[in-house]
N, C-alpha and C positions, 0 to 999 in steps of 0.2 A: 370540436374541430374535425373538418370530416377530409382531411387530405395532408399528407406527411409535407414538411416543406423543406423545398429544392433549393441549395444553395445556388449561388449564382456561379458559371466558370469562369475561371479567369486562367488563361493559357500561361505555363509556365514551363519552361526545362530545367530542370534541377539535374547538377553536376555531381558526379563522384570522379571517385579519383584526387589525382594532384589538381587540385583547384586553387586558385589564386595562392600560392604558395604554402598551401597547407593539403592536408590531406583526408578526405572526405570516405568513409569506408573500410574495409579491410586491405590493406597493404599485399598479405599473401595472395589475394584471393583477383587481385585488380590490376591486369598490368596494364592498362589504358584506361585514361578517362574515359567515359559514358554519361552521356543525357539519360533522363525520363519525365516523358511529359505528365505534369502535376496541376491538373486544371482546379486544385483544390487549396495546393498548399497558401495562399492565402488565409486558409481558416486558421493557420498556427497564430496562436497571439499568446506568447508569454508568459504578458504583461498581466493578461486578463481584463482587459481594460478596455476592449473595441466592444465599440458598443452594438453594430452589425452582427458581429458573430456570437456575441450576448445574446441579442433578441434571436438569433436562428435557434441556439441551445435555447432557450425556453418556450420556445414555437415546438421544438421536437418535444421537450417532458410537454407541455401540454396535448399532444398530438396522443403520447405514450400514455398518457394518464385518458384519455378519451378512449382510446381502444380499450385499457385494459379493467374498464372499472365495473362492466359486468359483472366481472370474475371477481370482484371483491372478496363475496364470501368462499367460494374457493381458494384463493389466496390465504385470508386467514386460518380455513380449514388446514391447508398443506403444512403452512408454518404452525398451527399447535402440533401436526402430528409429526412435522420434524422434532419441536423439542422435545415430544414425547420421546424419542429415542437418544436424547443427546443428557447425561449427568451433568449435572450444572456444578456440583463440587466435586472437584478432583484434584491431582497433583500427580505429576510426571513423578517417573523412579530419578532418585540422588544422581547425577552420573559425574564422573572427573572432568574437567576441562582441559589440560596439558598431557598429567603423565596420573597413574593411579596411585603410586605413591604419596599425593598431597594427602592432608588432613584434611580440604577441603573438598564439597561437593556440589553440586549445585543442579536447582530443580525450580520449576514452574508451577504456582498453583493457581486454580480459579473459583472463582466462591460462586455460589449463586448471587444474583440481583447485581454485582461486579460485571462490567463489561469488556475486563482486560485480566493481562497477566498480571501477577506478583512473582518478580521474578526473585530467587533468594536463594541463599548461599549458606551450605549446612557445615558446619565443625563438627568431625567427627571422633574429633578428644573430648572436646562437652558437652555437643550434643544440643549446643546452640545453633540457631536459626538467625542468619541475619538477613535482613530483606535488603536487596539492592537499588529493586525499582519498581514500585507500585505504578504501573501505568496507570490506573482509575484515579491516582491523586494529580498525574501527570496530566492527564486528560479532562481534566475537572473544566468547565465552561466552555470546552472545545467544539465544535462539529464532529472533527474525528480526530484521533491519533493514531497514527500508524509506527510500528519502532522498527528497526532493519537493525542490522549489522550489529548485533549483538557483541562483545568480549573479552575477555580478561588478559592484563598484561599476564608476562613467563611469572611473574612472582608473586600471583597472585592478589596485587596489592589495589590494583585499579583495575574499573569496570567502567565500559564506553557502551557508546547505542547511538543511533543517530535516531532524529524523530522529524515527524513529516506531519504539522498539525491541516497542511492545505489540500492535500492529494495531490501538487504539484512535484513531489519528488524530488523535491529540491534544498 
């Protein structure tokens, strides 16, 4: 492919402010509505599902993947000798999650050839290890998995995470 490709424009004003009876933006920050022309916002889709701005994203990775495929073996080069600097098995120090007082602790490991955390929870009366949430099992036939919002009720009794297997964040 020898030229990046040009969405098409389509003129649009996109509102902030009080807009149709809601409100679009930061309330402190906005004491009057304002336009901004958005000759693009048409590429937002959802749904993921237009098929227009499907073929533009694979027009651009092939565009991306033409430019950069010189560099192949430089690429490879860079990422052995990143891993060369990065431990593949480790585990974060124990640390409290509310108050230090608990009996409990909780810490992060990563194993080599694992592409995710195990994330796990230490007693430190017995000195058992309980795993909370193996993301590598979570992520098993995924594309990706992403986890946010990690954490523990006051009473230590329940343990949440939100997950994002599409990259849509949602």
């Amino acid at each position: 492919m020898t030229s990046y490709p040009i969405p098409k424009k389509v003129p649009l004003q996109v509102w902030f402010g009080n807009v149709q009876d809601r409100f679009r933006g930061d309330p402190d920050t906005l004491s009057e509505p304002f336009s901004y022309p958005d000759d693009y916002f048409w590429l937002r889709d959802d749904s993921r599902t237009n098929q227009e701005i499907i073929e533009i994203i694979n027009q651009e990775n092939l565009y991306t993947k033409s430019i950069l495929e010189p560099y192949g073996d430089l690429q490879t080069q860079l990422y052995s000798e990143l891993l060369s600097y990065m431990e593949e098995d480790y585990t974060t120090f124990p640390t409290c999650e509310y108050s230090c007082k608990s009996p409990y602790k909780y810490f992060k490991k990563f194993t080599s050839g694992s592409g995710y955390y195990i994330y796990t929870q230490l007693d430190t009366r017995t000195g058992l290890n309980k795993i909370l949430l193996d993301v590598n099992e979570l992520a098993k036939d995924k594309l990706q998995c992403n986890i946010t919002s990690l954490s523990h009720s006051f009473d230590e009794r329940y343990f949440s995470y939100c997950v994002d297997f599409d990259g849509s964040e949602k």
